[in-house]
C-alpha positions in Angstrom: 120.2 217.7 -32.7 122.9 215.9 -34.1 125.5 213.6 -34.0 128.4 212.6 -36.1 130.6 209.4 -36.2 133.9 209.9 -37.2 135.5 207.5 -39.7 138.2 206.6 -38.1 136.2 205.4 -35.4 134.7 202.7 -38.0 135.7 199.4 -38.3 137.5 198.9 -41.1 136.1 197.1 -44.2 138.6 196.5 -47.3 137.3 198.0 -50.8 134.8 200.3 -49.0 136.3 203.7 -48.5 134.9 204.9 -45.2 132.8 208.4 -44.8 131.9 210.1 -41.6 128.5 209.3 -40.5 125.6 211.9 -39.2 122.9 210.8 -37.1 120.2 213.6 -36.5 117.2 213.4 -34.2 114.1 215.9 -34.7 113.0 217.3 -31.7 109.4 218.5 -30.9 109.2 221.8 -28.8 105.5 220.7 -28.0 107.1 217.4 -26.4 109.1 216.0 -23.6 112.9 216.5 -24.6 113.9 212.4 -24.7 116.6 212.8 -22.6 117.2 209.3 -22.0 117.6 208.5 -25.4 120.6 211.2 -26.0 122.4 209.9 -22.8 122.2 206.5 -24.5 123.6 207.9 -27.7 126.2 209.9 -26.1 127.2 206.7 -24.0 127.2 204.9 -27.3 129.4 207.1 -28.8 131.9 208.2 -26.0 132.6 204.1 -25.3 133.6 204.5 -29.9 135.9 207.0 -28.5 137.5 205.6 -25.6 138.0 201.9 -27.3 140.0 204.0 -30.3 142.3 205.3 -27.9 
């Protein structure tokens, strides 16, 4: 599973030419799924979204 940050959702930093960022989580079949854990990502990521519009 997988998530990626879109540049423009970076703050901006002069002389550094942004890229889009991937964040990837392994996840064991033998295991619990970590719910909690992609919520908080989500959540981390849709708050990125919302403040850039």
């Amino acid at each position: 599973m997988g998530f990626c940050l879109d540049k423009r959702l970076q703050p901006v930093t002069e002389g550094i030419k942004l890229k889009d960022k991937y964040e990837s989580m392994i996840i064991d079949p033998n295991d619990d799924i970590q719910v909690d854990i992609i919520l908080q990502k989500l959540e981390h990521y849709i708050a990125l979204i919302d403040r850039a519009l």
